[in-house]
C-alpha positions, 0 to 999 in steps of 0.5 A: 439429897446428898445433904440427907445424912442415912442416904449418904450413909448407906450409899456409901457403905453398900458400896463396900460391900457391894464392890467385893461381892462383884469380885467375890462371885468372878474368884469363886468361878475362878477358884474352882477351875483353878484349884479344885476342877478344870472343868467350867461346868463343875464352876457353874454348879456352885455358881448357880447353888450360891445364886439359889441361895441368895434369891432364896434367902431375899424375902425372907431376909427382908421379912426379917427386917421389916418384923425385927429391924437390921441388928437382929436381921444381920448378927446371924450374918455376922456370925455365919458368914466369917465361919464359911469363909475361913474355912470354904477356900481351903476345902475339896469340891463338896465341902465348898458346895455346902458352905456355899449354900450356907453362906448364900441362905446368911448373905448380908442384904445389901441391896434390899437394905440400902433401897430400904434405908433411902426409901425410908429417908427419902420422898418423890424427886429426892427419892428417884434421885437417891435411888439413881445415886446408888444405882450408879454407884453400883455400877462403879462396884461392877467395875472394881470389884471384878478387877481388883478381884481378877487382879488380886487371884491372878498374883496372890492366888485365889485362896487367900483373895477368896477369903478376903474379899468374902470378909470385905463383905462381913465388914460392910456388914458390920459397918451396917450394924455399927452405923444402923441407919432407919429404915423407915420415915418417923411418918410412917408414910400412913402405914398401921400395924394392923395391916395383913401381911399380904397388903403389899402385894397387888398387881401393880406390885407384880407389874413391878416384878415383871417389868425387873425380871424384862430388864434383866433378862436384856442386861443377862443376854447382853452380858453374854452376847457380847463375849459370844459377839467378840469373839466371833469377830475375832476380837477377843481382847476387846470383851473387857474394854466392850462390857466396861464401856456398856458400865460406863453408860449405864452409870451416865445414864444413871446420873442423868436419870437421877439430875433429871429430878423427874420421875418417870413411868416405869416402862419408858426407861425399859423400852429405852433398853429393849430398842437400844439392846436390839440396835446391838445386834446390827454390830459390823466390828467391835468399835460399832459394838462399843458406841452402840453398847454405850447408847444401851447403858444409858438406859439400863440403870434407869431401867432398875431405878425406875422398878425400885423407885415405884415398889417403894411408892407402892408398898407401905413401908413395914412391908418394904423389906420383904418386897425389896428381898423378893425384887431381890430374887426377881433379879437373881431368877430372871439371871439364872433363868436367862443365861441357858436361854439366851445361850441356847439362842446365840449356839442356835442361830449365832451372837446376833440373836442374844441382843435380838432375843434379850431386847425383844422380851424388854420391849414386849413387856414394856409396850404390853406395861400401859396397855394392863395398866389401862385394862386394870383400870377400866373395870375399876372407873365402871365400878 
């Protein structure tokens, strides 16, 4: 797998520019309460434009690359996004909105490019294995990003660390369009250029999307119980060691996923998540909290690979762009839908109820996964 020159490649590179996009969004937030308005709500407006942006600019982006490949996808993005960022960090409120949303309608398609670029150089096992790499790669840009972000505003202001960690991007862009890697097999994986623009998506193409929006609605109401969770036990200090902790296990998991050389059915790995996220709830302080948020990151990036790894079994790979920018948005919806939710339910009836609530949806979408799966099948056999 790592002998494969475009998947060590682009796992690499979406990493740099994975890393400050994590930190980006956390110097956003912050950028806004402490230079332009105090209040976390004014924050949370231009967090939510960028994230609108950003979905809405997936499948589009991603139609963009399957029809005219990554240079001409990603030059508009070269070109717009170092405008912005010049000039966004040192403007009032408003004009950051603006440039905000243009900005996120111009975002370099890092993931959906890199799934595209190793699903493209990549089949069966080596595929699954590739995906988890990258996953788990992702997992470590999580973790750095954020606090070499928070690490940087917090000394240098977050003026001058917002623009560069935003043209950290651009340059992991640039690297893209330097290095170009293939998007596609020389095969071609049996796909025609005559196929109808709608030939990928079907409905095991839509259980795909379902089964993503159950995981990261379990990973969304984690991330916000626990900050609820510890600071109800009075133990405020320990979010951060407590989400880093949860990281560490997702990548394990990743990288056992990916060891295995097996590719699994898609709800398995998104039962794993729903049952060990509801086990959090049962937490008595934050050591309990921690192990039992180990045991759930276990299961969290193998939750996503698995979704990834089967969209690019089942979409012909000219199609493949577009589908990776809507599973793209899947994710960013079923966040930004999430979080309101499942904050509602931790004020309503206490930290407990995030897990509870977040695990529960995963758990309902995984056991409801084979029972379709067979309905959709059957009238097909009787035919």
């Amino acid at each position: 797998m790592w002998a494969i020159p475009t998947v060590r490649q682009v796992v690499l590179i979406g990493m740099l520019c994975r890393a400050p996009m994590f930190g980006a969004s956390v110097l956003l937030t912050l950028h806004v309460v402490d230079r332009l308005d105090p209040r976390y709500t004014a924050a949370g407006v231009i967090a939510m434009a960028a994230t609108l942006a950003t979905g809405i600019a997936g499948p589009w982006r991603g139609r963009l690359l399957d029809r005219f490949g990554l240079r001409r996808t990603l030059l508009p993005s070269l070109l717009v996004m170092p405008v912005c960022w010049v000039i966004a960090p040192w403007v009032g409120y408003w004009p950051l909105l603006v440039l905000v949303v243009i900005s996120g309608l111009f975002t370099v398609p890092a993931f959906s490019l890199v799934r595209q670029a190793i699903a493209g150089a990549t089949t069966g096992p080596t595929r699954n294995s590739a995906m988890a790499l990258d996953s788990v790669l992702a997992e470590i840009g999580f973790m750095i990003g954020p606090a070499a972000a928070v690490f940087a505003g917090t000394h240098w202001g977050t003026t001058w660390t917002l623009m560069i960690f935003q043209l950290l991007i651009v340059l992991g862009g640039l690297v893209l369009f330097i290095v170009n890697p293939p998007l596609h097999s020389e095969g071609g994986e049996g796909d025609t250029d005559a196929a109808p623009a709608t030939r990928w998506l079907s409905v095991p193409v839509l259980a795909i999307f379902i089964a993503t929006v159950a995981t990261i609605v379990a990973v969304t109401a984690t991330d916000l119980a626990v900050v609820a969770g510890m600071r109800a036990l009075d133990s405020g200090w320990a979010i951060g060691w407590a989400l880093a902790v949860w990281g560490l296990g997702s990548a394990v998991g990743g990288l056992l996923f990916g060891a295995s050389g097996r590719t699994f059915a898609t709800w398995l790995p998104l039962l794993g998540l729903g049952v060990t996220t509801v086990l959090v709830a049962l937490s008595s302080g934050p050591v309990s909290m921690m192990l039992l948020l180990a045991l759930a990151g276990l299961f969290c990036a193998p939750s996503f690979v698995a979704t990834t790894t089967a969209l690019s079994v089942l979409v012909p790979p000219r199609f493949r762009g577009e589908a990776f920018g809507w599973h793209g948005s899947m994710i960013t919806a079923g966040g930004a839908l999430t979080a309101p939710t499942i904050g509602l339910a931790i004020d309503q009836a206490g930290w407990p109820a995030g897990f509870l609530a977040g695990g529960a949806a995963a758990v309902l979408v995984a056991l409801a996964w084979p029972l379709a799966r067979w309905a959709y099948r059957r009238p097909r056999r009787a035919g």
